[in-house]
DSSP file (Angstrom, degrees, kcal/mol; ACC not computed):
  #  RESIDUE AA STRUCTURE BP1 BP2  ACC     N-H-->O    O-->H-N    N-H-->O    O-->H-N    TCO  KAPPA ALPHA  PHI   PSI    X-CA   Y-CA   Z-CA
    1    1 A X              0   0    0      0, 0.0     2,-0.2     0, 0.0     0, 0.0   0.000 360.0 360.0 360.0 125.3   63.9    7.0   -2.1
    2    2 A X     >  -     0   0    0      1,-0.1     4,-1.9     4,-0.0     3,-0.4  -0.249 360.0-106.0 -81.5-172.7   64.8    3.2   -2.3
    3    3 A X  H  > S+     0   0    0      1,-0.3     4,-3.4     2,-0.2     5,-0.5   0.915 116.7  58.2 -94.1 -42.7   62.9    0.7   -3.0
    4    4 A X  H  > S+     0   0    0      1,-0.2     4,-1.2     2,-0.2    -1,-0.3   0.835 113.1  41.4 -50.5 -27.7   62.9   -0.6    1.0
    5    5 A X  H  >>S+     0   0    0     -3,-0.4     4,-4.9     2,-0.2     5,-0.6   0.694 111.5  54.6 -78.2 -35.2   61.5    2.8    2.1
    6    6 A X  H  X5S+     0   0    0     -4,-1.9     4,-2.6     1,-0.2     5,-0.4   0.991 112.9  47.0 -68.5 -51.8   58.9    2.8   -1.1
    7    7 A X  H  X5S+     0   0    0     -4,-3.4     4,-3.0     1,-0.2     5,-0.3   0.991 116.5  41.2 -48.3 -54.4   57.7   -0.9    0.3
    8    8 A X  H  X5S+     0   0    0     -4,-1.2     4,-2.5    -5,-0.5    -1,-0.2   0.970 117.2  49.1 -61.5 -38.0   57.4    0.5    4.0
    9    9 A X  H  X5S+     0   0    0     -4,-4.9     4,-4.0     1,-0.2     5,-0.3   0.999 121.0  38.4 -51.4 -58.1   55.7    3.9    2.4
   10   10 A X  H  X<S+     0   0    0     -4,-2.6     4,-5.3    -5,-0.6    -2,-0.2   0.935 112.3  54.1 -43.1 -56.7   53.3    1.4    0.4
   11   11 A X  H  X S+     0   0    0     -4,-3.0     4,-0.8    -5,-0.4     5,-0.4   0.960 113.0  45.3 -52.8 -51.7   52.8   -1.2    3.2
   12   12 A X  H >X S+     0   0    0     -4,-2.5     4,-3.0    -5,-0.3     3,-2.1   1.000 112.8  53.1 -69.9 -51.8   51.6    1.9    5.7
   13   13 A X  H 3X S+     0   0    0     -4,-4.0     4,-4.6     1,-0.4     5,-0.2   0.923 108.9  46.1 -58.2 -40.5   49.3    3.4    2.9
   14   14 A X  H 3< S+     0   0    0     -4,-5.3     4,-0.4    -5,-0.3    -1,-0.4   0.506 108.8  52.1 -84.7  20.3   47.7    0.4    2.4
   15   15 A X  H <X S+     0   0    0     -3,-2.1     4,-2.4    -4,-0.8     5,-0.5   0.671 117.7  45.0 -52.6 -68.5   47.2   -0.3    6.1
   16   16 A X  H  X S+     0   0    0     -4,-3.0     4,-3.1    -5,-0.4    -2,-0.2   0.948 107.9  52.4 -43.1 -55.7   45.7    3.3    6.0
   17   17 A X  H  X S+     0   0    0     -4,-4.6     4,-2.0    -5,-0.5    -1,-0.2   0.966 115.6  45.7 -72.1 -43.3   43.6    2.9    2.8
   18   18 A X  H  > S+     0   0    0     -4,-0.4     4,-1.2    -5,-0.2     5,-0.3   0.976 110.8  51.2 -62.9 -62.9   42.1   -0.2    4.6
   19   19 A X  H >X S+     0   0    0     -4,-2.4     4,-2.8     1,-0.2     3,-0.7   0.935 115.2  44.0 -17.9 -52.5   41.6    1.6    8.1
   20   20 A X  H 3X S+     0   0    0     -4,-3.1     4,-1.3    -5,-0.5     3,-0.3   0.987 117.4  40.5 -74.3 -50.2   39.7    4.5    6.3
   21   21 A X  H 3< S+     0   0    0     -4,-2.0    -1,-0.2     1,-0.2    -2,-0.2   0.389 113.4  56.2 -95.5   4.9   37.4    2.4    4.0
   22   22 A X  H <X S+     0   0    0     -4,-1.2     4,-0.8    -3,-0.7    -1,-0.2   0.779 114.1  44.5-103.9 -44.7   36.8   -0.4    7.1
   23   23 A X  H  X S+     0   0    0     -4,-2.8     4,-0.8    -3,-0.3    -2,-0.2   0.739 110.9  49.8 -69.0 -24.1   35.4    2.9    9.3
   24   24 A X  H  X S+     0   0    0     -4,-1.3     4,-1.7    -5,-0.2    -3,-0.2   0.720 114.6  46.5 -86.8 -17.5   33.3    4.5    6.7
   25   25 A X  H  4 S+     0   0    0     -5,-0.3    -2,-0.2     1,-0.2    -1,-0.2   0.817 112.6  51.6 -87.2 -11.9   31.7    1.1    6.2
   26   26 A X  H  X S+     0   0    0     -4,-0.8     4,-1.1     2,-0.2    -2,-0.2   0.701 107.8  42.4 -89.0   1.7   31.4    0.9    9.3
   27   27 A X  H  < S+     0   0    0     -4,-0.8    -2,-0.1     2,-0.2    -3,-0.1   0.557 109.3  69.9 -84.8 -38.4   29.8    4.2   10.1
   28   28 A X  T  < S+     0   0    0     -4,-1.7     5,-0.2     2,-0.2    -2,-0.2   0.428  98.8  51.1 -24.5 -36.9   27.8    3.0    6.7
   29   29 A X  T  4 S+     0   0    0      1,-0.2    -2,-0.2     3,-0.1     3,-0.2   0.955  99.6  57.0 -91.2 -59.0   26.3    0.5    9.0
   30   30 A X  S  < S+     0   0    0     -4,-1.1     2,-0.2     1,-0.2    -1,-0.2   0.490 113.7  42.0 -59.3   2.6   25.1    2.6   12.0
   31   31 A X  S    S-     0   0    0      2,-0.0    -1,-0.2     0, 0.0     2,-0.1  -0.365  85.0-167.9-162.7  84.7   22.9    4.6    9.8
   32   32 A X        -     0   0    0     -2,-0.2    -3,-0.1    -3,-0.2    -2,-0.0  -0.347  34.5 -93.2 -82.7 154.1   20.9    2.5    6.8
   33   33 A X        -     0   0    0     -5,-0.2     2,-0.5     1,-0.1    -1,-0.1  -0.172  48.7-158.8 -48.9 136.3   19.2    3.5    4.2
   34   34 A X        -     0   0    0     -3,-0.1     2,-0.8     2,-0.0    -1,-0.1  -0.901  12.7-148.1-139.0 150.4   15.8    3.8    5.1
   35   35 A X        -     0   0    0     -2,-0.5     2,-1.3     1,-0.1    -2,-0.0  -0.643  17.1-149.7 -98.6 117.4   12.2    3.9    3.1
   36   36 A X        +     0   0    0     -2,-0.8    -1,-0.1     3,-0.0     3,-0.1  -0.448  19.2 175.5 -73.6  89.1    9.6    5.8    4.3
   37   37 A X        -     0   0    0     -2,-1.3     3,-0.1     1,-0.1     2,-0.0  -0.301  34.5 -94.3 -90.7 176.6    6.3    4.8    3.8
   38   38 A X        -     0   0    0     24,-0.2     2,-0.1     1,-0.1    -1,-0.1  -0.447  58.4 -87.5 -67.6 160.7    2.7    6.2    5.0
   39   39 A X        -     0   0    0      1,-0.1    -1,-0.1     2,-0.1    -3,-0.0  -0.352  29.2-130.6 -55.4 133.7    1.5    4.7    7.8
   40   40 A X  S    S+     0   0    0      1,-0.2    98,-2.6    -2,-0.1     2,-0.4   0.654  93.7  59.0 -85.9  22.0   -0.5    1.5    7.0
   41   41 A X  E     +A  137   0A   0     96,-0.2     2,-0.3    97,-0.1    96,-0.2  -0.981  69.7 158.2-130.7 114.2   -3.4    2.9    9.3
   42   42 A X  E     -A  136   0A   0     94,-1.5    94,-4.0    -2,-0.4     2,-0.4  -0.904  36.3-100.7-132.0 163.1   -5.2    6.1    8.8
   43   43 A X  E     -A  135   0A   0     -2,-0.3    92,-0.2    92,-0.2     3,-0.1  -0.652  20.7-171.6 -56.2 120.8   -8.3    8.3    9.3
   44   44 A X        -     0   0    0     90,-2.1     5,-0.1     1,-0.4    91,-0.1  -0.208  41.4-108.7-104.4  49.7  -11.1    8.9    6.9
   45   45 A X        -     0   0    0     89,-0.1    89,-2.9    88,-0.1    -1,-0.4   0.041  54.1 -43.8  55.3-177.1  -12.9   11.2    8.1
   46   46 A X    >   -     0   0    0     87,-0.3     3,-3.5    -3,-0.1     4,-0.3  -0.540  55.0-113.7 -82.2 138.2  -16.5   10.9    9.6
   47   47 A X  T 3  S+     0   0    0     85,-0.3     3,-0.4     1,-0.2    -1,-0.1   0.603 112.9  66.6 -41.5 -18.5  -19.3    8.6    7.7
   48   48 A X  T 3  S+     0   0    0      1,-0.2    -1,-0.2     3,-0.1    -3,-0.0   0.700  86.5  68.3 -75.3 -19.1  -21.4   11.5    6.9
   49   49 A X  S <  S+     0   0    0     -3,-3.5    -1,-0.2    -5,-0.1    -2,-0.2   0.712  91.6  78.1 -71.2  -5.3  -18.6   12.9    4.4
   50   50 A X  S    S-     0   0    0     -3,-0.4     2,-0.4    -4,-0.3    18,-0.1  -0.461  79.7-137.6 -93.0 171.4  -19.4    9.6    2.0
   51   51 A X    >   -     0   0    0      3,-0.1     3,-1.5    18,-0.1    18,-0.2  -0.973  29.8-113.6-128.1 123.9  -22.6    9.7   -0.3
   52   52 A X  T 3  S+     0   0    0     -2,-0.4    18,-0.3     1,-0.3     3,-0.1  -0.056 104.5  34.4 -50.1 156.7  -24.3    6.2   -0.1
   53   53 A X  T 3  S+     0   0    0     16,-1.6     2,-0.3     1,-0.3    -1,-0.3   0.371 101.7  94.2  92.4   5.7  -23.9    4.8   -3.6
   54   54 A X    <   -     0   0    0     -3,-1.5    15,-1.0    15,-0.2     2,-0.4  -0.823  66.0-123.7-113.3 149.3  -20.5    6.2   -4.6
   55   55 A X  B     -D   68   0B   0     -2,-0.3     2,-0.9    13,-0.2    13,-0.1  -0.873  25.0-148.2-102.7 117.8  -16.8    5.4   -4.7
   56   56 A X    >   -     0   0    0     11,-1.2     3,-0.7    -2,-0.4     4,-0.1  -0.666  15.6-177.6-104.0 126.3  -14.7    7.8   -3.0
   57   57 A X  G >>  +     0   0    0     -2,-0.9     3,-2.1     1,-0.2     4,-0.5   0.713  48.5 113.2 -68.8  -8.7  -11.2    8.4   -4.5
   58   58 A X  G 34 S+     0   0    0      1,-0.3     4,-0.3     2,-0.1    -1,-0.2   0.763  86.5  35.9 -38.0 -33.2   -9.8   10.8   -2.1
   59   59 A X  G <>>S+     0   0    0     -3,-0.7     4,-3.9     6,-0.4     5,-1.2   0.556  87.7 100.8 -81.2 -11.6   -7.3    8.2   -0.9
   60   60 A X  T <45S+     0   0    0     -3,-2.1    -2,-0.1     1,-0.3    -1,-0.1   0.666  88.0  32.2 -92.0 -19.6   -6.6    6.6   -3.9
   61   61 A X  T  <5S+     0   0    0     -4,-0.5    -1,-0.3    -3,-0.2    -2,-0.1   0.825 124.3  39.5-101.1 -29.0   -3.5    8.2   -4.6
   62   62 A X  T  45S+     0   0    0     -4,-0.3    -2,-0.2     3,-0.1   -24,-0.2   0.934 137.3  11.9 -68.0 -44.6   -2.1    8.8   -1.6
   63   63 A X  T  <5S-     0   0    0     -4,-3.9    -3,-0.2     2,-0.3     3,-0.1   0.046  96.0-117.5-117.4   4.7   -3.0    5.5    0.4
   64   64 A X  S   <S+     0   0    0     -5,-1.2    15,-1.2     1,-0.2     2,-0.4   0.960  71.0 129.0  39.3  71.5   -4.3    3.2   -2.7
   65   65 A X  B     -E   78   0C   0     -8,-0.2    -6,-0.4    13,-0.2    -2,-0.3  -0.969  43.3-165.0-154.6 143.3   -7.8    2.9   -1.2
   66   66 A X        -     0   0    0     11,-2.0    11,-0.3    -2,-0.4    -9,-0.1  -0.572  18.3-136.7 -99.3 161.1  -11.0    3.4   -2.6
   67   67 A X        -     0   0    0      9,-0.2   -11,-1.2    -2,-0.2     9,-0.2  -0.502   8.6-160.6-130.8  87.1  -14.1    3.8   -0.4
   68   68 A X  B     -D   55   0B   0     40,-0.2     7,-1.6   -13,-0.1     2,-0.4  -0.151   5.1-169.7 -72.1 121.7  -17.4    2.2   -1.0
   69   69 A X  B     +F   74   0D   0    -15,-1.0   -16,-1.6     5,-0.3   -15,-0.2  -0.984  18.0 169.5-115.0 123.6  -20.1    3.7    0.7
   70   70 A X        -     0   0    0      3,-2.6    88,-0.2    -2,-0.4   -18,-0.1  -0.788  50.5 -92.7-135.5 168.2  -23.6    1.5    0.5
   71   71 A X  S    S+     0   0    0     -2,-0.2     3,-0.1     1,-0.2   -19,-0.1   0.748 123.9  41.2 -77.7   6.4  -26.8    1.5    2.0
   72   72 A X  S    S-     0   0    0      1,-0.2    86,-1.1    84,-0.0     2,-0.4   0.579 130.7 -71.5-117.1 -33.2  -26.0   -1.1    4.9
   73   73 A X  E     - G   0 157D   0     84,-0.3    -3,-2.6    86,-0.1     2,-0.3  -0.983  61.9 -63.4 179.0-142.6  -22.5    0.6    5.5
   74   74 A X  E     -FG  69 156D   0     82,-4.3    82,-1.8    -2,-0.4     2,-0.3  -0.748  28.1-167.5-116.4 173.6  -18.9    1.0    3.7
   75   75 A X        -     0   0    0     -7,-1.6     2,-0.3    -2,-0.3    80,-0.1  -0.761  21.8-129.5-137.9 178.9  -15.8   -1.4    2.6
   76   76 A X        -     0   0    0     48,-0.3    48,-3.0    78,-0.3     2,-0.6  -0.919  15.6-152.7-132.2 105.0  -12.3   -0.3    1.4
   77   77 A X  B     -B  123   0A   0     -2,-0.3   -11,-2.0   -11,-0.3    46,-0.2  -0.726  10.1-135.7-101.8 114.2  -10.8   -1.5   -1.6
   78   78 A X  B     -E   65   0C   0     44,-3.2     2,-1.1    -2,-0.6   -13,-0.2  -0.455  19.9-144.5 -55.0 133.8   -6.9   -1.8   -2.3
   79   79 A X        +     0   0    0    -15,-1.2     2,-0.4    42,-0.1    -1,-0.1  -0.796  60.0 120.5-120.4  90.1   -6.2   -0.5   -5.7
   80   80 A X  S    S-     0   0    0     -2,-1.1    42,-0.3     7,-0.1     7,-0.2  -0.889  72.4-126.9-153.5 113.9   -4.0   -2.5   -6.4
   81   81 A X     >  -     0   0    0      5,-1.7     4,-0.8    -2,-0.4    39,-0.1  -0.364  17.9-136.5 -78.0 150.6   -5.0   -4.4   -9.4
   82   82 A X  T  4 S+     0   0    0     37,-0.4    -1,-0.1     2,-0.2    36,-0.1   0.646  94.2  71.7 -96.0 -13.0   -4.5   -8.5   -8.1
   83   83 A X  T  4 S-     0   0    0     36,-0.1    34,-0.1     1,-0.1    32,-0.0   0.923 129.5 -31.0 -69.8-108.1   -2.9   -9.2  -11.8
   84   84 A X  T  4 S-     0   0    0      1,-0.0    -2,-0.2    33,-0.0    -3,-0.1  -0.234  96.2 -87.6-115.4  64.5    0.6   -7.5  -11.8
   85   85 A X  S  < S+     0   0    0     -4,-0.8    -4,-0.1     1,-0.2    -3,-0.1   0.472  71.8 149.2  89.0 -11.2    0.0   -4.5   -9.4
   86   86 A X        -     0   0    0     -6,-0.1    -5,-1.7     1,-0.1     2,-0.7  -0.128  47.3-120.7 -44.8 140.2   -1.2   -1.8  -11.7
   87   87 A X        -     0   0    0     -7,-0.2    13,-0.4    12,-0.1    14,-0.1  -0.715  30.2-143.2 -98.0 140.4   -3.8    0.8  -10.0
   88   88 A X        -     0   0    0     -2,-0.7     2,-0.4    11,-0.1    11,-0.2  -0.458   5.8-128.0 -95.3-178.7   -7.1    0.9  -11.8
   89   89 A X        -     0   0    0      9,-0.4     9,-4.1    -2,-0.1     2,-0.5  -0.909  21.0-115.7-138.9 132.9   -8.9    3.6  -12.3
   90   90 A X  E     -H   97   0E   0     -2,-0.4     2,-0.9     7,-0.2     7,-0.2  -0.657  21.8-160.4 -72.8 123.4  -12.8    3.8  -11.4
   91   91 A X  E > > +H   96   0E   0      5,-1.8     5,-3.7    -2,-0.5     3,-1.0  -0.919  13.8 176.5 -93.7  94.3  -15.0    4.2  -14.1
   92   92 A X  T 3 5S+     0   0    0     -2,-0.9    -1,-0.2     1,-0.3     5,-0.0   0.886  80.0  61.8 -89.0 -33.2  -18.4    5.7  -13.1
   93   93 A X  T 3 5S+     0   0    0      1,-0.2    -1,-0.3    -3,-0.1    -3,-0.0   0.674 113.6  37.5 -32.4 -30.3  -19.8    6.0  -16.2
   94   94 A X  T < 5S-     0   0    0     -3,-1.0    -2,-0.2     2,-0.2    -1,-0.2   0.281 107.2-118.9-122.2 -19.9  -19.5    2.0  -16.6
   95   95 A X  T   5S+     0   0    0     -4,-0.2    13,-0.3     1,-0.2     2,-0.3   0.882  78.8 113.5  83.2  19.8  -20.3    1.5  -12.9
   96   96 A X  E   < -H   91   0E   0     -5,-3.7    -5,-1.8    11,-0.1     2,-0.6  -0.856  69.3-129.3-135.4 155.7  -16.2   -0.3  -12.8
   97   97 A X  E     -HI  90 106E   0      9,-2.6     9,-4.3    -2,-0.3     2,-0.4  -0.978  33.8-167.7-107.8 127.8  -12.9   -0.4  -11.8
   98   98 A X  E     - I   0 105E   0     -9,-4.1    -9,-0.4    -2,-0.6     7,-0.2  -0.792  18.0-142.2-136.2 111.6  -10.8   -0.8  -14.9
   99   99 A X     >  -     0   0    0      5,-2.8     4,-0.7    -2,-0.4   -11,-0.1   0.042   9.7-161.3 -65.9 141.2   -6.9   -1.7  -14.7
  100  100 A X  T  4 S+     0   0    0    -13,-0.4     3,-0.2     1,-0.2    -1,-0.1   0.907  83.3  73.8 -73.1 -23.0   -5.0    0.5  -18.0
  101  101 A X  T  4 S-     0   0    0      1,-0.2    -1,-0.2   -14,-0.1    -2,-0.1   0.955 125.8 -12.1 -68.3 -43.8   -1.9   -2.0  -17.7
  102  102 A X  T  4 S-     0   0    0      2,-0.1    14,-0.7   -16,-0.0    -1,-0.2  -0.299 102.3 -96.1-167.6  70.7   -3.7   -5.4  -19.5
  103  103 A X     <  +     0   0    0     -4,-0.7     2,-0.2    -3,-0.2    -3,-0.1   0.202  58.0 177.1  78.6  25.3   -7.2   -4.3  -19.5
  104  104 A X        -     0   0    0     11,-0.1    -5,-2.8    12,-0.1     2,-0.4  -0.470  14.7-153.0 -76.6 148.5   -8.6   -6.1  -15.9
  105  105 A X  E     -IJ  98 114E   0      9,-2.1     8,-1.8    -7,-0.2     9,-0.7  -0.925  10.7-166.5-128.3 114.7  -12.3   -5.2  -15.1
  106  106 A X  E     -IJ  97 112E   0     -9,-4.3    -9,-2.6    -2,-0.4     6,-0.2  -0.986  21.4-132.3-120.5 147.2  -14.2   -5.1  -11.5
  107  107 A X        -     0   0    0      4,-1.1   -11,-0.1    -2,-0.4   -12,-0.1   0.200  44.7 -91.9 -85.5 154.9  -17.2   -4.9  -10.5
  108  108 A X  S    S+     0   0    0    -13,-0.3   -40,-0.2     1,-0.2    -1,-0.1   0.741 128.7  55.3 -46.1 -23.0  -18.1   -2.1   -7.6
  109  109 A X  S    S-     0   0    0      2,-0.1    -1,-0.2     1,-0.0     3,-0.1   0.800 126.9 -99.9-105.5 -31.2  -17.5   -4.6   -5.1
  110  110 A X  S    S+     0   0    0      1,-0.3    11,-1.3    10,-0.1     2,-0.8   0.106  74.5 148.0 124.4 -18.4  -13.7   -5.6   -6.3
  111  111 A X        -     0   0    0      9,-0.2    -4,-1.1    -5,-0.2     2,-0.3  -0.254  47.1-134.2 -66.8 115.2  -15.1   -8.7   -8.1
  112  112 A X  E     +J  106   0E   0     -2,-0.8    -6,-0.2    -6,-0.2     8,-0.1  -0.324  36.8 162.2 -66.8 117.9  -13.2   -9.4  -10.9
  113  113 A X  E     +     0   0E   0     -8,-1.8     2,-0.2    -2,-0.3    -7,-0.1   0.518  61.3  18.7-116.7 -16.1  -15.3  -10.1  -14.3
  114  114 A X  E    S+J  105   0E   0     -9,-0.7    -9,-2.1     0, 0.0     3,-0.2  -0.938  91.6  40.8-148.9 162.1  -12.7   -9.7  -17.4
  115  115 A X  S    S-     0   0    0    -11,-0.3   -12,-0.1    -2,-0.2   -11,-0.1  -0.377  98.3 -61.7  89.8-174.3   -9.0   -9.5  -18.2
  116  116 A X  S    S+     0   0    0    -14,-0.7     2,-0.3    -2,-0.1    -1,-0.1  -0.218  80.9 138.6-101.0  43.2   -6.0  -11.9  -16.5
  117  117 A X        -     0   0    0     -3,-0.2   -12,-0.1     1,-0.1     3,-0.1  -0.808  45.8-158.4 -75.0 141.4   -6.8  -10.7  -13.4
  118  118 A X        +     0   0    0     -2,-0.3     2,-0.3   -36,-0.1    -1,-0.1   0.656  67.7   6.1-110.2  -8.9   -6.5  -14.2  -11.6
  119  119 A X  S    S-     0   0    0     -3,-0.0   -37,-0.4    25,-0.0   -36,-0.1  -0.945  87.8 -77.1-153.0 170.0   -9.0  -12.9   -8.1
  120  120 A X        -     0   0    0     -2,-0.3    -9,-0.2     1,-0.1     2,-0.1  -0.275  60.0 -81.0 -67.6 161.8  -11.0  -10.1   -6.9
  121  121 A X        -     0   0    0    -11,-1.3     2,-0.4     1,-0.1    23,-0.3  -0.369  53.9-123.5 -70.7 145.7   -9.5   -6.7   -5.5
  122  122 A X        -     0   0    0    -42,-0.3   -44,-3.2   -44,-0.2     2,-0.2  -0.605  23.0-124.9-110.5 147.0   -8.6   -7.4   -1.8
  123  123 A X  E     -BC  77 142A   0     19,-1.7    19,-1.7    -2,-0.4   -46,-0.2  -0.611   4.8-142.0 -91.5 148.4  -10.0   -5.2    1.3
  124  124 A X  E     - C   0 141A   0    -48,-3.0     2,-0.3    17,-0.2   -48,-0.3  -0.407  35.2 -99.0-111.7-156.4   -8.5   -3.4    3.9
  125  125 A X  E     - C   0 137A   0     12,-1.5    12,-1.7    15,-0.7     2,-0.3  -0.774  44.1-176.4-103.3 139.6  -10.1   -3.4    7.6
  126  126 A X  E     + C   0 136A   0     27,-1.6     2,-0.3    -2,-0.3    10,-0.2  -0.887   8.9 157.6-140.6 149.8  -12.1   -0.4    8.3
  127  127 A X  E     - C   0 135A   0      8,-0.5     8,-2.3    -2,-0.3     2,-0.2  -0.903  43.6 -98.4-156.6 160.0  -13.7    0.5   11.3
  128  128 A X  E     - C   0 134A   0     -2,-0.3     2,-0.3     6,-0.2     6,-0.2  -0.789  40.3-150.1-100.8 133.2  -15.3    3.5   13.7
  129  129 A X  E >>  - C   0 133A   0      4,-2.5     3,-2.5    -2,-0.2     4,-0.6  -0.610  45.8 -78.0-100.1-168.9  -12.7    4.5   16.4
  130  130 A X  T 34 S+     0   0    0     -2,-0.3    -1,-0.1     1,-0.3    -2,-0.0   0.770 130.4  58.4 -57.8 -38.1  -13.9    5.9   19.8
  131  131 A X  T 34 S-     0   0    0      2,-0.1    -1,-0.3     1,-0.1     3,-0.1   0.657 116.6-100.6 -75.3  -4.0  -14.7    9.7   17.8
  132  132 A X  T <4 S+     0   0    0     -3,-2.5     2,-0.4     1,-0.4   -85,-0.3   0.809  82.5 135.1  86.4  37.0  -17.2    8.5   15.0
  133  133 A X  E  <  - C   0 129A   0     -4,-0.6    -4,-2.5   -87,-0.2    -1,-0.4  -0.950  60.5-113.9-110.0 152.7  -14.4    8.5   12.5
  134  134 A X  E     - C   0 128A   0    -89,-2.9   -90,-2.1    -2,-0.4     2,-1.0  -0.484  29.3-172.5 -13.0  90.8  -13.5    6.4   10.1
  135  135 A X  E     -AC  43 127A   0     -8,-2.3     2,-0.8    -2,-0.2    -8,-0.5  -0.731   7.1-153.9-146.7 131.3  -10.2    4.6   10.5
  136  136 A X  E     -AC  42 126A   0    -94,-4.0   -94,-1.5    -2,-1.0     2,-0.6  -0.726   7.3-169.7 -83.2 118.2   -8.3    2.2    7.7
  137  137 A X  E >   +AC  41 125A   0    -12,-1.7   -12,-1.5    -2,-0.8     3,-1.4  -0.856   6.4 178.3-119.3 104.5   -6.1   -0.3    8.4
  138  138 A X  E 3  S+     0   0A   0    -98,-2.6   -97,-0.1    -2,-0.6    -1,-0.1   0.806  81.8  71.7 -52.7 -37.8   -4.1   -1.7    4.9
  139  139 A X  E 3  S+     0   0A   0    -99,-0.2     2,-0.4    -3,-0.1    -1,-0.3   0.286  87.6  63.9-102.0  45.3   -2.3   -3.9    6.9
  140  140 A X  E <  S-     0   0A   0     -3,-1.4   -15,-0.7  -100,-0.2     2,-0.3  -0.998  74.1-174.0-119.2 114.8   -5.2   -6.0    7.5
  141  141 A X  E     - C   0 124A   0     -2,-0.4     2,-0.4   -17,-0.2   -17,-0.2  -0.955  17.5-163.5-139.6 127.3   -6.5   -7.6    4.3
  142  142 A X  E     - C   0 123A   0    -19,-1.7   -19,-1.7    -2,-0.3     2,-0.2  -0.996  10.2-157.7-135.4 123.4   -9.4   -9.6    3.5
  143  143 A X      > -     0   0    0     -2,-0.4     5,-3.1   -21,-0.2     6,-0.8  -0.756  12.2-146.0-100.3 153.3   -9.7  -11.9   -0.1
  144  144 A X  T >>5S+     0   0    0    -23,-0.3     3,-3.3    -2,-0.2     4,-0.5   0.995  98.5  55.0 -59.3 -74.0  -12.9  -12.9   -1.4
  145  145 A X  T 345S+     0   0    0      1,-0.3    -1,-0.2     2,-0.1   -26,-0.0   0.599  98.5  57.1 -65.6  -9.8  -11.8  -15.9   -2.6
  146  146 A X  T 345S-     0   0    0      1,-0.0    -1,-0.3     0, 0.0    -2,-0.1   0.411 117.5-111.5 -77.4  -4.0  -10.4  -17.1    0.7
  147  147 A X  T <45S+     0   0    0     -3,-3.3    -3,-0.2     1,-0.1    -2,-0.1   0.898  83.0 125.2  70.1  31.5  -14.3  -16.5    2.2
  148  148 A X    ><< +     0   0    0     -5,-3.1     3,-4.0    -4,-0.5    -4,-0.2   0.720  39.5  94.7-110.1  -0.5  -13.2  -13.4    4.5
  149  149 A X  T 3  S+     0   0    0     -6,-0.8    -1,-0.2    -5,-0.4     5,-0.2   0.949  95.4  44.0 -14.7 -44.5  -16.0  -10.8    2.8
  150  150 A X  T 3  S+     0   0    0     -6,-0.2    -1,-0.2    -3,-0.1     2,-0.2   0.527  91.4 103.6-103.7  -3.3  -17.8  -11.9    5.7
  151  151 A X  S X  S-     0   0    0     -3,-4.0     3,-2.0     1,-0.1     4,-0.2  -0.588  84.4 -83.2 -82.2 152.6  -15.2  -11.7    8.3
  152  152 A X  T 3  S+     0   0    0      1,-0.3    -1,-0.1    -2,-0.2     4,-0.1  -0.312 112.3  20.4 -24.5 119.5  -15.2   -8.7   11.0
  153  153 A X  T 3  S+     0   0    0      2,-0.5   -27,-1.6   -27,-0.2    -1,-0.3   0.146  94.8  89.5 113.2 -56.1  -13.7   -5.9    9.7
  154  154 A X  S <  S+     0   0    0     -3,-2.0   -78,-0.3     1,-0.3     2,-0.2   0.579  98.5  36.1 -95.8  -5.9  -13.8   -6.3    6.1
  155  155 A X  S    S-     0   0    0     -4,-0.2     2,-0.7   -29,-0.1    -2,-0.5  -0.916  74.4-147.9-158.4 120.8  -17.5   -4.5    5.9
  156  156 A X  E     -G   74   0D   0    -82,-1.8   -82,-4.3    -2,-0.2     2,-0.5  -0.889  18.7-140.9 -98.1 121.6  -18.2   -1.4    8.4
  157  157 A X  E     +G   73   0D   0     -2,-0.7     2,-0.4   -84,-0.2   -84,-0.3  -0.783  36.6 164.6 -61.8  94.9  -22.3   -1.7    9.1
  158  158 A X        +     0   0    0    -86,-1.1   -88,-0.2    -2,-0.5    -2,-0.0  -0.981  19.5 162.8-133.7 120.1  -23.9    2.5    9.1
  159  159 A X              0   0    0     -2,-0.4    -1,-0.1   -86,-0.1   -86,-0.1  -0.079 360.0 360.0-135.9  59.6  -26.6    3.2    8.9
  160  160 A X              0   0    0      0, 0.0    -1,-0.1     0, 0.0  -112,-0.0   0.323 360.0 360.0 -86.9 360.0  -26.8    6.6   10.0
């Protein structure tokens, strides 16, 4: 083989090698990676499953919500500690939610009272749909410090 035929061989292969790696990136393109999260609105069953005066974890790993049941109705607490993002863990013995990562402390209600947590635990929307269930929505979020406790939403009134 001389060295003009080894250039022309060379010249087409890298022509080639460009072709091939220009279609798999583009083929790359039409189908991206993608991350599947839960939905950020779910059911929680009917108000009658809760027992007034408790915190129920049943979501807490799956959806990172707690659920407050009181005697004027419920809230929903993100556990997602407001420091760097740790989830804390309810401590009923102590009446608290308390994060393990750098020792932040809340109150039943998500107000924060010790640690470098810099704000209270934030709320997600909950509300009754049209069947007498429950129903969470995460990506609706109410901060204390911001005054939206009080907004619609951020505390479902049962008292049945």
């Amino acid at each position: 083989m001389g060295r003009k035929s080894f250039l022309s061989y060379a010249g087409w292969l890298s022509f080639l090698s460009f072709l091939a790696i220009s279609t798999i990136g583009s083929l790359r393109y039409m189908f991206p990676r993608v991350l599947f999260e839960p939905p950020s609105k779910f059911k929680a069953g009917l108000p009658s499953d809760y027992v007034i005066g408790e915190v129920n974890e049943q979501y807490k790993d799956t959806q990172r919500i707690w659920i407050v049941r009181e005697k004027e109705g419920f809230y929903a607490l993100i556990a997602i500690c407001t420091h760097l993002g740790c989830t804390p863990r309810w401590l009923a013995a102590e009446n608290k939610f308390k994060c393990p990562c750098h020792g932040s402390g809340y109150y039943k209600n998500g107000i924060n009272f010790e640690g470098p947590t810099p704000r209270p635990l934030e709320r997600a929307q909950i509300t009754l749909n049209d069947d007498g269930e429950i129903v969470i929505d995460k990506s609706i979020k109410f901060r204390y410090e911001l005054g939206q406790w009080g907004q619609p939403g951020s505390f479902l009134k049962y008292t049945g």
